[in-house]
Each structure stands twice: as C-alpha cells, then as structure tokens.
C-alpha positions as CSV (number, residue, x, y, z in Angstrom):
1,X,-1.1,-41.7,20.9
2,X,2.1,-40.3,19.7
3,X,2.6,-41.1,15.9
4,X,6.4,-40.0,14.8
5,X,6.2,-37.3,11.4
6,X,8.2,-39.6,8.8
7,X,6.7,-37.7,5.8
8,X,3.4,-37.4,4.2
9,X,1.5,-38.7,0.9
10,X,-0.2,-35.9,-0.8
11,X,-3.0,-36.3,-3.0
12,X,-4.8,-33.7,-4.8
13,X,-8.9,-33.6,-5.4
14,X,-10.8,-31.7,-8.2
15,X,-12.8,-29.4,-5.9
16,X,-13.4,-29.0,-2.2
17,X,-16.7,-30.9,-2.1
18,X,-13.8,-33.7,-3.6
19,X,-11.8,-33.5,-1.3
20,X,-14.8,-33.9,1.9
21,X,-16.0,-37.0,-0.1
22,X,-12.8,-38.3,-0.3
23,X,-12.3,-37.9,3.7
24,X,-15.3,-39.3,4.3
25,X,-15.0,-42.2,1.8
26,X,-11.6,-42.6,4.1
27,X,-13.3,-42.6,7.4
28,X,-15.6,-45.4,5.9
29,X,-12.9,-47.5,5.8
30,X,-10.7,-47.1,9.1
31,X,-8.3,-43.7,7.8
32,X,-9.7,-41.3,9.7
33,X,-8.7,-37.9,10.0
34,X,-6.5,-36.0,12.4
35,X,-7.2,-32.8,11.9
36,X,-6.7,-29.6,8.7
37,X,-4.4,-27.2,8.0
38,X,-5.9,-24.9,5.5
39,X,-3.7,-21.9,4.1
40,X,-5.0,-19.4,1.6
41,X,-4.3,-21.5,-1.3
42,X,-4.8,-25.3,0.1
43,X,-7.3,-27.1,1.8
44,X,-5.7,-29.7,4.0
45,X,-7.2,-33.1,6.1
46,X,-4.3,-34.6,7.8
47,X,-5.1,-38.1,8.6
48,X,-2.9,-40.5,11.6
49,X,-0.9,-42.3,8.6
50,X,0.4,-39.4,7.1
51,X,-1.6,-39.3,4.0
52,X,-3.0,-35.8,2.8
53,X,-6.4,-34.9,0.9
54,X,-6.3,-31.5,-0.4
55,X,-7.6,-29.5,-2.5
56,X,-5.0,-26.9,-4.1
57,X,-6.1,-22.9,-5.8
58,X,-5.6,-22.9,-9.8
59,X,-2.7,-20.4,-8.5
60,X,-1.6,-23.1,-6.3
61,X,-1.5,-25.8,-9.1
62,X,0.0,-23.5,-11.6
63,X,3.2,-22.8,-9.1
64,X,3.4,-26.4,-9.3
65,X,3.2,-27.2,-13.0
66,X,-0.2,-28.8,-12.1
67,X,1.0,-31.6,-10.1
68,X,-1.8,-33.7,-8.8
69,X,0.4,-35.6,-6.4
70,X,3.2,-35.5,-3.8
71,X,6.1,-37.2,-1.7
72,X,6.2,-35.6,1.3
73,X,9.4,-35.5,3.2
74,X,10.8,-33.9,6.6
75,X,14.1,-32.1,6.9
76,X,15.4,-30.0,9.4
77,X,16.5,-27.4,6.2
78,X,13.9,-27.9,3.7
79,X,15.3,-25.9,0.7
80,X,19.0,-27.4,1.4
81,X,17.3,-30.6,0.8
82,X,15.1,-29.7,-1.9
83,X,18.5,-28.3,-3.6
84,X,20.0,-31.5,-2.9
85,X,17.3,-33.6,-4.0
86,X,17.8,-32.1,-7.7
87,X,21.6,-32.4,-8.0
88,X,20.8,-35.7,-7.1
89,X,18.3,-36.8,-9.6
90,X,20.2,-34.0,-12.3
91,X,23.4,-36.5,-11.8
92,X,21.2,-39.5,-12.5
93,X,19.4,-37.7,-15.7
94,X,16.4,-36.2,-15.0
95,X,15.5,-32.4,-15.3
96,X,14.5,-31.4,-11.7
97,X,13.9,-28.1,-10.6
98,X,13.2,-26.0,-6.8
99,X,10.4,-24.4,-6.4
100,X,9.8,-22.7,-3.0
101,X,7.5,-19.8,-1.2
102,X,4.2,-21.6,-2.8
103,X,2.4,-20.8,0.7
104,X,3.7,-17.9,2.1
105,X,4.9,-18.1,5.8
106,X,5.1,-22.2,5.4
107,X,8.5,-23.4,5.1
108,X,8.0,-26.1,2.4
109,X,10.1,-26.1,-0.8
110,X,9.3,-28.8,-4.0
111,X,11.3,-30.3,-6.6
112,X,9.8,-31.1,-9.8
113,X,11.2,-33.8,-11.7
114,X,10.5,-35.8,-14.9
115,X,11.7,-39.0,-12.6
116,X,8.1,-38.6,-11.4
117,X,5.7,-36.9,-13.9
118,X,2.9,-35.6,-12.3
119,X,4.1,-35.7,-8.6
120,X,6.4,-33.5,-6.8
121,X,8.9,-34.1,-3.8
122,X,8.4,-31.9,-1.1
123,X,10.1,-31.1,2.2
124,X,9.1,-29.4,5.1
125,X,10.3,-29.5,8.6
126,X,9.1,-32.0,11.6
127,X,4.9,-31.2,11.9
128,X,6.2,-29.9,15.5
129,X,8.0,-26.9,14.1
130,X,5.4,-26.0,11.3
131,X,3.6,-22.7,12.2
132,X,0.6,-23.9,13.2
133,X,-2.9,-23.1,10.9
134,X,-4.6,-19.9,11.6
C-alpha cells in the first residue's frame, strides 16, 4: 500500500506511557500505526493517515515555546518555506518566527505564530528523503 506524504498532524502527549496509551487507544479504533521514528529528544508513532503521537524532552518543548501541537508540511527546502511562511503570516499581522536545528541531523525547520497559539507549522522534506531513524 503506497500512501503519498502530504504532511503530518502532530500531537504532543504528557509522558511516554501517554503517548503508548494514546497509540493504543488509536489502534482500538481503526488508526493503527505505521511505524516510530524516535530521535534523542522525541518519541515518534507514525500512523498510515499522517497523524503523529509523540512525546517531546522539556529541552524539546522549550525550543518550541512549549507547543503542544503541530501542522506538518513537506517541502523540497524546508527552511525557504519556513522563511516564507512567516513573511507571509508577518504581512497579514501576526508575529511569526523560524526556528530550526531542534533535532539535530533532521531537516525540519518551525514557524511559530500567534495566528495559531499553541501549535507550530513545520516543514520537512518528502518522508522518502528523511534520514531514516537510528
């Protein structure tokens, strides 16, 4: 089954035993998971519709002005579009700032924006050319 990478839906549990219950309370009802992608700082589970369960470090979070949740988008140049993103929302308004090298040796880069308290954009290339987990 070949499922094309159009982005992700991140969402952000208290503690890794949080994070499990909230995969399996998934599972219970037909999202099942594809597979993790853990770094130092994140605990992933990737499941087939694109939606993310992890659970972030305090380091993590903190990088992120604690951001519990997250738009994720693919671009071929990830900070380019993150850099776009926030002229774009700046021109409309809203504070929005770049924040990039979270995870080191994934290329992801965020915007933070008051257009969306509490959740970040994010963009990171096509799941086929993301250094794959250790």
């Amino acid at each position: 089954m070949t499922v094309p990478d159009s982005g992700s839906r991140i969402f952000t549990a208290a503690t890794p035993e949080a994070k499990q219950a909230m995969v399996d309370l998934l599972a219970q009802h037909g999202v099942a998971e594809r597979f993790q992608a853990n770094s130092g700082g994140v605990l992933r589970s990737i499941f087939w519709d694109g939606t993310i369960i992890n659970h972030a470090s305090e380091e993590v979070l903190a990088s992120l002005g604690h951001v519990y949740s997250c738009i994720g988008l693919v671009a071929d140049d990830p900070l380019s579009s993150a850099k776009a993103t926030a002229t774009f929302l700046q021109q409309r308004g809203f504070t929005a700032t770049v924040v990039e090298e979270i995870e080191p040796g994934l290329p992801i880069a965020f915007v933070l924006t008051d257009a969306m308290p509490g959740t970040a954009i994010n963009f990171r290339p096509h799941i086929t050319q993301m250094p794959r987990p250790e």
